[in-house]
Jmol script that loads the backbone (N, CA, C; Angstrom):
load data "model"
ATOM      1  N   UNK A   1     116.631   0.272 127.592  1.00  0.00           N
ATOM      2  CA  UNK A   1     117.535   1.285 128.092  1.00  0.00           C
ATOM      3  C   UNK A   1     117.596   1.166 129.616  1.00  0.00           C
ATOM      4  N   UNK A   2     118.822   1.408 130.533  1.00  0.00           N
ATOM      5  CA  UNK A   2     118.968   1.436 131.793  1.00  0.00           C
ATOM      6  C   UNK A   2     118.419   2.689 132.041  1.00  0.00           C
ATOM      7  N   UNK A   3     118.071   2.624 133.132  1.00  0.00           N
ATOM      8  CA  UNK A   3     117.523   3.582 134.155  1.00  0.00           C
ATOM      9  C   UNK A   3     118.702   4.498 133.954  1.00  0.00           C
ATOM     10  N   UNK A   4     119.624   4.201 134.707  1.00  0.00           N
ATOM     11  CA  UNK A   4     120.646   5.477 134.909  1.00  0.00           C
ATOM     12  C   UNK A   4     120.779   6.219 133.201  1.00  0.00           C
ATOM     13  N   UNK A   5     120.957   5.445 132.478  1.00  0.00           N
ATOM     14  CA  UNK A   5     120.900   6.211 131.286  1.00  0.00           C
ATOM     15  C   UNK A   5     120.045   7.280 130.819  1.00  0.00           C
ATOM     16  N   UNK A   6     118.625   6.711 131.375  1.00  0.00           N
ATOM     17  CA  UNK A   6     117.574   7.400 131.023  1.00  0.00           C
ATOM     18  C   UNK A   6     117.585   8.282 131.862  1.00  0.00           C
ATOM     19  N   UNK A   7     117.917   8.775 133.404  1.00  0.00           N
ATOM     20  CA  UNK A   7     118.619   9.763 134.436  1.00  0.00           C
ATOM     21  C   UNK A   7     119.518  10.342 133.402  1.00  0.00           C
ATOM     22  N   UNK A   8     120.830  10.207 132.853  1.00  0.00           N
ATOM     23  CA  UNK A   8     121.411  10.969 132.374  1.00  0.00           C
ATOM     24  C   UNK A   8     121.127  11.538 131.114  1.00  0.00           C
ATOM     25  N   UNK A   9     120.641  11.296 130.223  1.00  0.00           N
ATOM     26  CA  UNK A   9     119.792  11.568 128.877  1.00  0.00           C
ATOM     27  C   UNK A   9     119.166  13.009 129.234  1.00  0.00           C
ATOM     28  N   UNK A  10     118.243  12.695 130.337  1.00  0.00           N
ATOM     29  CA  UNK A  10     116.916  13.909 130.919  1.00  0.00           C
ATOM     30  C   UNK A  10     117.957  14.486 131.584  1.00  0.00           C
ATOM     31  N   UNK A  11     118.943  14.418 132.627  1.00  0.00           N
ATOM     32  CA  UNK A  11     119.429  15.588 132.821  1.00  0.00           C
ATOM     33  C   UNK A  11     120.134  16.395 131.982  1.00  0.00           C
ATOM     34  N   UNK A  12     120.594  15.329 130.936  1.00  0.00           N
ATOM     35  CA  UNK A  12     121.127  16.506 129.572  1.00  0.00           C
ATOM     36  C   UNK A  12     120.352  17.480 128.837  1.00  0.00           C
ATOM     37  N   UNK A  13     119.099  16.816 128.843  1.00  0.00           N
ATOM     38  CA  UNK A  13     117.968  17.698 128.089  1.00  0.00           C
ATOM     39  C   UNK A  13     116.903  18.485 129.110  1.00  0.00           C
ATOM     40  N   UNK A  14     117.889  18.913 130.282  1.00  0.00           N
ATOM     41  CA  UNK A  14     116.792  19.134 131.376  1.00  0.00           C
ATOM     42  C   UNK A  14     115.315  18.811 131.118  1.00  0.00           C
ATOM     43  N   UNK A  15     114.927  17.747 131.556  1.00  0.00           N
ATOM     44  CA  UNK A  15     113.866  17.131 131.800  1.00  0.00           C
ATOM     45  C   UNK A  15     113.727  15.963 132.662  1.00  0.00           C
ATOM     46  N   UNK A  16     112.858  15.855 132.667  1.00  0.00           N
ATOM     47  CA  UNK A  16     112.315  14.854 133.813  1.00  0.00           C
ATOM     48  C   UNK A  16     112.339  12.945 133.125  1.00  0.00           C
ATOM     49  N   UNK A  17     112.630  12.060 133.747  1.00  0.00           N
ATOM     50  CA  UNK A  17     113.036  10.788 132.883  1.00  0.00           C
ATOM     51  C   UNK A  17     111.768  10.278 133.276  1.00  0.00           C
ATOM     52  N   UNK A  18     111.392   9.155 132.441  1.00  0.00           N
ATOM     53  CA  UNK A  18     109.834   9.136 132.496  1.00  0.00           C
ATOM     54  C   UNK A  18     109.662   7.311 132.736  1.00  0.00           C
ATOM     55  N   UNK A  19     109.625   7.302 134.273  1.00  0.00           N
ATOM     56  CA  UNK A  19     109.584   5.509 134.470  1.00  0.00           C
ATOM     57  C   UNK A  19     109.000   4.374 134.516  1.00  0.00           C
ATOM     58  N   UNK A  20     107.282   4.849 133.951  1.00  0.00           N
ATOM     59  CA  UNK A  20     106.613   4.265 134.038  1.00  0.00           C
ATOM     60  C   UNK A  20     104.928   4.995 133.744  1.00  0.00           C
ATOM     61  N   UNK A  21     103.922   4.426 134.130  1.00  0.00           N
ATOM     62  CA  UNK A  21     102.793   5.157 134.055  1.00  0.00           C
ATOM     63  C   UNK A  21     101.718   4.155 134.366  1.00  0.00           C
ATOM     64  N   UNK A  22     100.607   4.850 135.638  1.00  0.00           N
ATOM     65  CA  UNK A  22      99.963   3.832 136.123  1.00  0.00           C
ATOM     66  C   UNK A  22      98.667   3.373 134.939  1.00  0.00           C
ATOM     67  N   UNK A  23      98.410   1.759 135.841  1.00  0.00           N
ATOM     68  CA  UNK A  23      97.678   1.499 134.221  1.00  0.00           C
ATOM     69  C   UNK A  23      95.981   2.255 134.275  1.00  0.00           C
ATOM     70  N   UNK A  24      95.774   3.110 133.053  1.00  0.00           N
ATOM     71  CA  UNK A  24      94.445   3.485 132.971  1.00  0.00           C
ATOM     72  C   UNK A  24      94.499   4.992 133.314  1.00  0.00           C
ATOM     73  N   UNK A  25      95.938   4.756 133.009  1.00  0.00           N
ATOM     74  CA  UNK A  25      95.792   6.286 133.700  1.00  0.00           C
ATOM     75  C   UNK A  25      95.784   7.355 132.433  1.00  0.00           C
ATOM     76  N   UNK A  26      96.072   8.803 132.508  1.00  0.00           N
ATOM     77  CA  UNK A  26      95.405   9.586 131.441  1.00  0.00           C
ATOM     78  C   UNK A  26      96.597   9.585 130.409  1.00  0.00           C
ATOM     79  N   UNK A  27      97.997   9.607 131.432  1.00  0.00           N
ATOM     80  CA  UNK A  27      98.832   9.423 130.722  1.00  0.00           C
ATOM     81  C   UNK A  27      99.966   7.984 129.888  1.00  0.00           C
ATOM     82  N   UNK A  28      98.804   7.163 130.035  1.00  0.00           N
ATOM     83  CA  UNK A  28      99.115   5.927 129.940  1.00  0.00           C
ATOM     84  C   UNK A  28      97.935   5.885 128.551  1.00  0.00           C
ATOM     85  N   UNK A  29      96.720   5.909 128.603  1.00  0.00           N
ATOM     86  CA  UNK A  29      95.916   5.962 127.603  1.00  0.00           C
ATOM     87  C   UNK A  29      96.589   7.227 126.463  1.00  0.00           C
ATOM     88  N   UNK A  30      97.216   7.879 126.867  1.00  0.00           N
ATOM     89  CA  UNK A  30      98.217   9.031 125.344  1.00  0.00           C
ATOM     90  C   UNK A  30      99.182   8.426 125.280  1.00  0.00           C
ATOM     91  N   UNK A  31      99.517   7.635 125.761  1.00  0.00           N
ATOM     92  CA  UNK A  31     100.862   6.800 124.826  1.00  0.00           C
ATOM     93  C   UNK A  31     101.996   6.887 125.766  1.00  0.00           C
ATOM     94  N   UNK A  32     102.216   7.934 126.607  1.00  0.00           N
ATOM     95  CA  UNK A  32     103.575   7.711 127.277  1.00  0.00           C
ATOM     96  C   UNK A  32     104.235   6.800 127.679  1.00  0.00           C
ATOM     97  N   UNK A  33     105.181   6.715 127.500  1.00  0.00           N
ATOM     98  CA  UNK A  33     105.837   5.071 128.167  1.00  0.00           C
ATOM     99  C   UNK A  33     107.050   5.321 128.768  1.00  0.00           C
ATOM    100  N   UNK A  34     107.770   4.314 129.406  1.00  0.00           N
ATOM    101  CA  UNK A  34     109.031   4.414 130.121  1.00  0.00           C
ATOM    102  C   UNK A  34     110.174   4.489 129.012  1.00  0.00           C
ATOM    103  N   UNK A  35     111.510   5.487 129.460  1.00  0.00           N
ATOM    104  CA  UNK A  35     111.799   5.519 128.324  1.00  0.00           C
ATOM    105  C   UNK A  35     111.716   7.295 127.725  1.00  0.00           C
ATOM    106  N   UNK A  36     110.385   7.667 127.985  1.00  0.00           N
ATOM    107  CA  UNK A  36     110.310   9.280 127.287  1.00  0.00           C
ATOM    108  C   UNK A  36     110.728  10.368 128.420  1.00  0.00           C
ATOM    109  N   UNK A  37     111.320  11.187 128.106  1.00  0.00           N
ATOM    110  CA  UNK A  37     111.939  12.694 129.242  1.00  0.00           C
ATOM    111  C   UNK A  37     111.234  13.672 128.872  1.00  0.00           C
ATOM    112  N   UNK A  38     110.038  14.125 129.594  1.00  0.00           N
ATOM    113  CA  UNK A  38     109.280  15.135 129.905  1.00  0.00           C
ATOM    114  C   UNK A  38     109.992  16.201 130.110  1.00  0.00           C
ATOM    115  N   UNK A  39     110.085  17.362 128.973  1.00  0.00           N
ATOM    116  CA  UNK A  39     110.601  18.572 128.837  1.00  0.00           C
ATOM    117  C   UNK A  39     110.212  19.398 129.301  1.00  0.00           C
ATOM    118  N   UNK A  40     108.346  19.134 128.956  1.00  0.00           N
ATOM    119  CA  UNK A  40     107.411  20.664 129.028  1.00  0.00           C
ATOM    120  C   UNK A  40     106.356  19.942 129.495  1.00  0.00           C
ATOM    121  N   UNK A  41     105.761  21.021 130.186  1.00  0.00           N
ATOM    122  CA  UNK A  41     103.818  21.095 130.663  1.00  0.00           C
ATOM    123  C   UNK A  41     103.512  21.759 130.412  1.00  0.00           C
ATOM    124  N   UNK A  42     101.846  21.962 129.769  1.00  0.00           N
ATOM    125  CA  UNK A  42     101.360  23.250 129.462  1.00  0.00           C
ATOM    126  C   UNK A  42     102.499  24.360 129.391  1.00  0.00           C
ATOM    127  N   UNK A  43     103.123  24.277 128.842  1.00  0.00           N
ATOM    128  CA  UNK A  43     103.505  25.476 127.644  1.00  0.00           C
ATOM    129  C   UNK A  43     105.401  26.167 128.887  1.00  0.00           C
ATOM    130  N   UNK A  44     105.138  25.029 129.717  1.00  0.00           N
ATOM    131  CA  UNK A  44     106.352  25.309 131.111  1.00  0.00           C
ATOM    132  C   UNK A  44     107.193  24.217 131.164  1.00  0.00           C
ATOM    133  N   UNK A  45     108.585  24.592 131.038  1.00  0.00           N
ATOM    134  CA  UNK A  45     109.827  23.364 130.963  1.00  0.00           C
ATOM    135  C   UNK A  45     109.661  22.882 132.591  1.00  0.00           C
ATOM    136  N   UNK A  46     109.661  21.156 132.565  1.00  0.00           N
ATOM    137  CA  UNK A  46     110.227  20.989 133.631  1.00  0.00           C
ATOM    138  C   UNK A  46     111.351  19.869 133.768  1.00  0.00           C
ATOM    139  N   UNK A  47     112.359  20.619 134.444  1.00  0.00           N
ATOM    140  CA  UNK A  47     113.760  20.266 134.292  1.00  0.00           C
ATOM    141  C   UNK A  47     113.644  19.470 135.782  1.00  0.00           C
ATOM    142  N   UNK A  48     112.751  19.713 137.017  1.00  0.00           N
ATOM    143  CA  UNK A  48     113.174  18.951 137.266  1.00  0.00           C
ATOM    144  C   UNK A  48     111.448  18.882 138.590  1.00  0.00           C
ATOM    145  N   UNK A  49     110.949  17.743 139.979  1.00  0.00           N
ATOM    146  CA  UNK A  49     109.151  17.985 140.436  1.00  0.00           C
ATOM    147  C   UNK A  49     108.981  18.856 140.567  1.00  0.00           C
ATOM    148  N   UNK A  50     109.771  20.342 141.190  1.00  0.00           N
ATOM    149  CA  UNK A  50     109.178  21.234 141.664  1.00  0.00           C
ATOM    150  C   UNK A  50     108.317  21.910 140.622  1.00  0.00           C
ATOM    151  N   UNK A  51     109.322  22.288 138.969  1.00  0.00           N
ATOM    152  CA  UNK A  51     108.673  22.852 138.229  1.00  0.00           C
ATOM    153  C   UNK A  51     107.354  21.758 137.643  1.00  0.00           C
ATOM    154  N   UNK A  52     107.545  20.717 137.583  1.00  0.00           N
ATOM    155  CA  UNK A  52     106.667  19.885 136.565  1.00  0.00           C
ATOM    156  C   UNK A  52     105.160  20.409 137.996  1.00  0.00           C
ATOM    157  N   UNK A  53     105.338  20.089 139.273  1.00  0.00           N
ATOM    158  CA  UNK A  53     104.338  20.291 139.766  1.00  0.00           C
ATOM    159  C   UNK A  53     103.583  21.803 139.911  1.00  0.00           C
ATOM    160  N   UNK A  54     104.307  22.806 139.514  1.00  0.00           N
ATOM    161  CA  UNK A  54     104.334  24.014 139.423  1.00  0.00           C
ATOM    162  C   UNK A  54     103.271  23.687 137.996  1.00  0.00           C
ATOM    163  N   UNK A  55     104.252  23.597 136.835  1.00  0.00           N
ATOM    164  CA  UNK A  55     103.350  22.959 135.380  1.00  0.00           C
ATOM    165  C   UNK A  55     101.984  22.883 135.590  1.00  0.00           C
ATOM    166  N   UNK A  56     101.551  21.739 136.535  1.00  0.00           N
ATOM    167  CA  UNK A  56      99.834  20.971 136.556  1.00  0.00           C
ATOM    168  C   UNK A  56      99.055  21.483 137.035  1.00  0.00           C
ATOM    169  N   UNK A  57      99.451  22.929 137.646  1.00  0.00           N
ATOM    170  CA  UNK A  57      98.026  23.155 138.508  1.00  0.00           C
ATOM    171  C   UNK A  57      97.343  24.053 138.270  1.00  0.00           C
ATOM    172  N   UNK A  58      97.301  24.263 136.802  1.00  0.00           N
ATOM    173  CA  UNK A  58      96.528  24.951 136.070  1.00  0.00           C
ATOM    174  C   UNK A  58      95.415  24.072 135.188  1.00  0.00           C
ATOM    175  N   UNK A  59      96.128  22.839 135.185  1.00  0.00           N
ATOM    176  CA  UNK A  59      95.233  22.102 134.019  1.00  0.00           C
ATOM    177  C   UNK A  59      93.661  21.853 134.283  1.00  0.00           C
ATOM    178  N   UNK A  60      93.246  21.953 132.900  1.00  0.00           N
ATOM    179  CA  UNK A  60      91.301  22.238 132.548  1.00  0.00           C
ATOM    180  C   UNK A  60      91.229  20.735 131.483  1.00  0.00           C
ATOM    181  N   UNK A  61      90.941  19.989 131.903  1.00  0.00           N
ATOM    182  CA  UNK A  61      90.396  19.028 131.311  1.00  0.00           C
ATOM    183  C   UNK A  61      91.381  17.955 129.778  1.00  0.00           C
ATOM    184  N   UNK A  62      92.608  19.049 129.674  1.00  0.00           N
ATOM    185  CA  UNK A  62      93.548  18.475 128.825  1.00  0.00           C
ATOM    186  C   UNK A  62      95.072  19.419 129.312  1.00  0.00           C
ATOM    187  N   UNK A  63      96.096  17.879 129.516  1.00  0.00           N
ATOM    188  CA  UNK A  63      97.225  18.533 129.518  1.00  0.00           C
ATOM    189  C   UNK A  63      98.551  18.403 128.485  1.00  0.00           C
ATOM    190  N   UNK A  64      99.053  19.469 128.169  1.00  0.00           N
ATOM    191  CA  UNK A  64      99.847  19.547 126.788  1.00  0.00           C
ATOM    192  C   UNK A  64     101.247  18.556 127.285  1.00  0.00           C
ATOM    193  N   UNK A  65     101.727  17.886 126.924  1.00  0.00           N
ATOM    194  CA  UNK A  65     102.948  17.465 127.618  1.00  0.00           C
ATOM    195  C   UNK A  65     104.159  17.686 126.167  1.00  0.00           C
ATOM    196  N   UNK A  66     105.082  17.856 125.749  1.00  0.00           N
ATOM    197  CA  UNK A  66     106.210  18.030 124.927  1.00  0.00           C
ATOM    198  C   UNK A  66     107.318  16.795 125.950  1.00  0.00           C
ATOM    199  N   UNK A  67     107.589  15.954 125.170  1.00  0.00           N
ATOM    200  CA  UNK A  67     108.424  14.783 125.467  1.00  0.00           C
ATOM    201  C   UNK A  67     109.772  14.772 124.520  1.00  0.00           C
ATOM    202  N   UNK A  68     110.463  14.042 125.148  1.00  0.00           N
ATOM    203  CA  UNK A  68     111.713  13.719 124.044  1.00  0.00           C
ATOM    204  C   UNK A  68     111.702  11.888 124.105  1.00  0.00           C
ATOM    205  N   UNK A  69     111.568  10.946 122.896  1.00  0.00           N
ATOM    206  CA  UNK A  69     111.775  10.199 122.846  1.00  0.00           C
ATOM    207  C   UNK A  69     112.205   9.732 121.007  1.00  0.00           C
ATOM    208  N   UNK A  70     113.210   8.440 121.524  1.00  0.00           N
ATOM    209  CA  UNK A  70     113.696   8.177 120.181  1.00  0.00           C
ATOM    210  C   UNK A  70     114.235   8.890 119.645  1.00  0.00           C
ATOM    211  N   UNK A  71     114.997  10.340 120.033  1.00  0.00           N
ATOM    212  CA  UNK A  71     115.795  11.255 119.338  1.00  0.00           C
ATOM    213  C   UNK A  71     115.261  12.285 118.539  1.00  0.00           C
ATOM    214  N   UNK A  72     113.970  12.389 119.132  1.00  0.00           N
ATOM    215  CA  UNK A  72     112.889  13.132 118.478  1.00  0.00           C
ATOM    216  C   UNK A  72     111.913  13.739 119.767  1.00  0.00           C
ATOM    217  N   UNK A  73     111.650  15.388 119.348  1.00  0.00           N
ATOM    218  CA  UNK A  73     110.452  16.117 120.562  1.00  0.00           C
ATOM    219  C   UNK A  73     108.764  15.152 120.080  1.00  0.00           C
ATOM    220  N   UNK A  74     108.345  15.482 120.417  1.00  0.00           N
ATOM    221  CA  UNK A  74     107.011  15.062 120.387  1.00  0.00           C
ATOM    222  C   UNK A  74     105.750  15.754 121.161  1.00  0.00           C
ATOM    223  N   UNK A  75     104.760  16.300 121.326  1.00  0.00           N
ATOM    224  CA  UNK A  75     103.917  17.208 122.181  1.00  0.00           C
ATOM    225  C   UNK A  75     102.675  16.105 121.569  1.00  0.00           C
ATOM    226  N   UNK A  76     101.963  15.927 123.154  1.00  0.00           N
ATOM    227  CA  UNK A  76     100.993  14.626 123.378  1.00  0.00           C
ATOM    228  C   UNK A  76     100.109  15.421 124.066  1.00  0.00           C
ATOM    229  N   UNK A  77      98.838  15.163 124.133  1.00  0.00           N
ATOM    230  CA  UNK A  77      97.993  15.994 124.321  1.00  0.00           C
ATOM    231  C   UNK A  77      97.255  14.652 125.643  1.00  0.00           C
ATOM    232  N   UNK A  78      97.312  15.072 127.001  1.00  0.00           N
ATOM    233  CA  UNK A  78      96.499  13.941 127.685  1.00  0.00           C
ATOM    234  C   UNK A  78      95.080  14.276 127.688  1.00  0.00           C
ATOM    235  N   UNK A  79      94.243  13.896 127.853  1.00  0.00           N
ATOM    236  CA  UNK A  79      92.632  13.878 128.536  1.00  0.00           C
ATOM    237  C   UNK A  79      92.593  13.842 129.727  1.00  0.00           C
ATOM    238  N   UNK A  80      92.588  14.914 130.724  1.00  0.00           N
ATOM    239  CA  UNK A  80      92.213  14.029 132.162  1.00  0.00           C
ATOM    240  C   UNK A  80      90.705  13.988 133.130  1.00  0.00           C
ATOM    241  N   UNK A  81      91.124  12.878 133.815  1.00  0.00           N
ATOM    242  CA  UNK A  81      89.257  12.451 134.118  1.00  0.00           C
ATOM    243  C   UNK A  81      89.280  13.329 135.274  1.00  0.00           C
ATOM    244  N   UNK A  82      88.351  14.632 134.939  1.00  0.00           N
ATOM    245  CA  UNK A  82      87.840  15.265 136.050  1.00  0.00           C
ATOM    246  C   UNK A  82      87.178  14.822 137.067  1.00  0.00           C
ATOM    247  N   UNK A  83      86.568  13.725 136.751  1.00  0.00           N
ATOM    248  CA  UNK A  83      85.486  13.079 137.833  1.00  0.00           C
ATOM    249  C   UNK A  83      86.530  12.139 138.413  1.00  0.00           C
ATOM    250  N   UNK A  84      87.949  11.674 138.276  1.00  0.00           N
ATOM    251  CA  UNK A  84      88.616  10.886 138.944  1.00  0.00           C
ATOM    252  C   UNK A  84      88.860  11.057 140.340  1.00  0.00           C
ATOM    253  N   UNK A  85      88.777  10.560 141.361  1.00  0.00           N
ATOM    254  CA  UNK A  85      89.197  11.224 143.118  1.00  0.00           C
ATOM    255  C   UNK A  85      91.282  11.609 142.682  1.00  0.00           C
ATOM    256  N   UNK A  86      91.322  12.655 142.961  1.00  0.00           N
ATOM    257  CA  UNK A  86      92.626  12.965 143.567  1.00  0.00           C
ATOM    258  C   UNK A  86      93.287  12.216 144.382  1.00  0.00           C
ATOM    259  N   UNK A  87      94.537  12.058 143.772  1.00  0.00           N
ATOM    260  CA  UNK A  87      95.253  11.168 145.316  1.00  0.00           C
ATOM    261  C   UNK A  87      96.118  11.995 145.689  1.00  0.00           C
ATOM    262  N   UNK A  88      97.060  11.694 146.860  1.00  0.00           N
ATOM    263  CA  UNK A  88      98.262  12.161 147.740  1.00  0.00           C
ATOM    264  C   UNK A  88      99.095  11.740 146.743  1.00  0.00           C
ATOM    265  N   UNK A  89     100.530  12.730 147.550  1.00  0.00           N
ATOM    266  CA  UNK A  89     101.206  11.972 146.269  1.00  0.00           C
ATOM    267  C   UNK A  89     102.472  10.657 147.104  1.00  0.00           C
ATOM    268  N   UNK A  90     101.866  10.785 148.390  1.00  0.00           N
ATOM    269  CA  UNK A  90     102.073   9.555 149.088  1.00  0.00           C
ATOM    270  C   UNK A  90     101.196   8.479 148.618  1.00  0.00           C
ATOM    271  N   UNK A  91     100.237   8.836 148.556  1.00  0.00           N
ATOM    272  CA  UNK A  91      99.331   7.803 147.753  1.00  0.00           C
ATOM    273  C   UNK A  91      99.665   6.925 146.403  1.00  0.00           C
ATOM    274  N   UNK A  92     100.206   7.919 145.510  1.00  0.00           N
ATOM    275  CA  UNK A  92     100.915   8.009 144.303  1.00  0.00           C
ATOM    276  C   UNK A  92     102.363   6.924 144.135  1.00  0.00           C
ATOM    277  N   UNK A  93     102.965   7.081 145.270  1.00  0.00           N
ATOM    278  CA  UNK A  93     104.087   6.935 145.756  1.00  0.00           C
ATOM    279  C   UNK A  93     104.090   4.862 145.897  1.00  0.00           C
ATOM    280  N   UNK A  94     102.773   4.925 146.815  1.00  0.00           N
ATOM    281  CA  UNK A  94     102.300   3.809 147.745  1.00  0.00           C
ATOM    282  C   UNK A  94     101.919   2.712 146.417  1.00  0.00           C
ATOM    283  N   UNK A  95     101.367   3.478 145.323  1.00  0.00           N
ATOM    284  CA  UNK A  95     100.487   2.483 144.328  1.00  0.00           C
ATOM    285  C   UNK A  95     101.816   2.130 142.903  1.00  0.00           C
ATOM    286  N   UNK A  96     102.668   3.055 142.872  1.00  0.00           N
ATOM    287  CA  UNK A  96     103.851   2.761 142.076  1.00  0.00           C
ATOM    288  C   UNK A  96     104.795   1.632 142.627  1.00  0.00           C
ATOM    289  N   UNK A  97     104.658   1.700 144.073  1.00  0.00           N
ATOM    290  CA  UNK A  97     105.370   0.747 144.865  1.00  0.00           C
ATOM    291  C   UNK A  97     104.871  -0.737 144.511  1.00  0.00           C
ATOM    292  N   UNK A  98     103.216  -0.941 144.336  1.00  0.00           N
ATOM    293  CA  UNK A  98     102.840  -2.185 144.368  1.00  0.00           C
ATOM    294  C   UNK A  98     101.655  -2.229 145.831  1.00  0.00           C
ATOM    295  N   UNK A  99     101.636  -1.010 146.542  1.00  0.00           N
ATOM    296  CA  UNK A  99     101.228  -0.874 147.707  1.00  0.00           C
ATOM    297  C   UNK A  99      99.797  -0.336 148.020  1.00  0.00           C
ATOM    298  N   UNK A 100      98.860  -0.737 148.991  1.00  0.00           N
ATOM    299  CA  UNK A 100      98.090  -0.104 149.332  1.00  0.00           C
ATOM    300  C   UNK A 100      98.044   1.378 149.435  1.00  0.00           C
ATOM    301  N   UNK A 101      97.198   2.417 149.197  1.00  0.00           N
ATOM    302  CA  UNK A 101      97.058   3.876 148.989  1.00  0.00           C
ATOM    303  C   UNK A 101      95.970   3.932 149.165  1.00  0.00           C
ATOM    304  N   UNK A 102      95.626   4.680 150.747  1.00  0.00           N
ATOM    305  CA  UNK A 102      94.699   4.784 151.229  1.00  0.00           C
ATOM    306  C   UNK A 102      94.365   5.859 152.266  1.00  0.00           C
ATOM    307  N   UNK A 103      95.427   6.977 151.973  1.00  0.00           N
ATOM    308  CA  UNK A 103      95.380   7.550 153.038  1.00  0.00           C
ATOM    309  C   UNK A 103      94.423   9.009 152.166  1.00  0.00           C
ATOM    310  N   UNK A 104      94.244  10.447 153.394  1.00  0.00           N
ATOM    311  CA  UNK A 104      93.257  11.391 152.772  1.00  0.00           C
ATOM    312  C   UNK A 104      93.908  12.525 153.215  1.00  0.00           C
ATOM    313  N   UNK A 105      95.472  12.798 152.436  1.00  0.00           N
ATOM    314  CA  UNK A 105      96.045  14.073 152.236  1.00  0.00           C
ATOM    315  C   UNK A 105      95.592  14.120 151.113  1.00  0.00           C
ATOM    316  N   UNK A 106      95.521  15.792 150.822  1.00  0.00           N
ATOM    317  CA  UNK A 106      95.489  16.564 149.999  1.00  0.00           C
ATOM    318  C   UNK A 106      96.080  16.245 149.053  1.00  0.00           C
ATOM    319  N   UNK A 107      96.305  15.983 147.652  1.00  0.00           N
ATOM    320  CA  UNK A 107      96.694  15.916 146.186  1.00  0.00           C
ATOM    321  C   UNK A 107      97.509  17.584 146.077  1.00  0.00           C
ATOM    322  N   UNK A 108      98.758  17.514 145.735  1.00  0.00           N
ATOM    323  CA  UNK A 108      98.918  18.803 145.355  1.00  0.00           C
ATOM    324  C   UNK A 108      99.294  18.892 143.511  1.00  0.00           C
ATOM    325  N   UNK A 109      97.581  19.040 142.979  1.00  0.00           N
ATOM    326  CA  UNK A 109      98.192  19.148 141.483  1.00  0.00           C
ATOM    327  C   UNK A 109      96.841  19.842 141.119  1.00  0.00           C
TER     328      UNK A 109
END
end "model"
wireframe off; spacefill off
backbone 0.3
color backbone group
């Protein structure tokens, strides 16, 4: 599927289009893949970062995610590693790129 498609799909289903996922990460070990439009977080639609980051900053050791893929909802349950260091989300930004991430802002999640 093209990108822009997958942009227009999630804005039909207000949600978020889902482009990837770093490797090892919590949401990469539950299955998510490029391709799925993130509806919901813990139990909160997000249509579009502000809410999804609004969504995470409650989460305790598991986060509920509700996806749309294949023409079908789906609710995936992640694990996340508490003991993992937090990154920026410049950091975040830097390592999706292919890039060094090394800097020590604050994580906002």
């Amino acid at each position: 599927m093209k990108t822009s498609d997958l942009h227009a799909i999630a804005a039909t289903l207000g949600g978020l289009p889902l482009l990837g996922c770093l490797r090892g990460s919590p949401a990469e070990r539950a299955g998510l893949r490029y391709g799925d439009v993130v509806l919901e977080v813990n139990g909160h639609r997000t249509p579009d970062w502000a809410a999804y980051i609004d969504a995470i900053q409650n989460r305790r050791g598991v986060m509920t995610v509700r996806i749309f893929r294949d023409g079908n909802e789906r609710v995936i349950e992640l694990r996340l590693d508490d003991e993992a260091p937090r990154r920026t989300q410049s950091q975040l930004l830097r390592e999706l790129a292919g890039e060094s991430a090394d800097d020590n802002e604050p994580f906002l999640s």
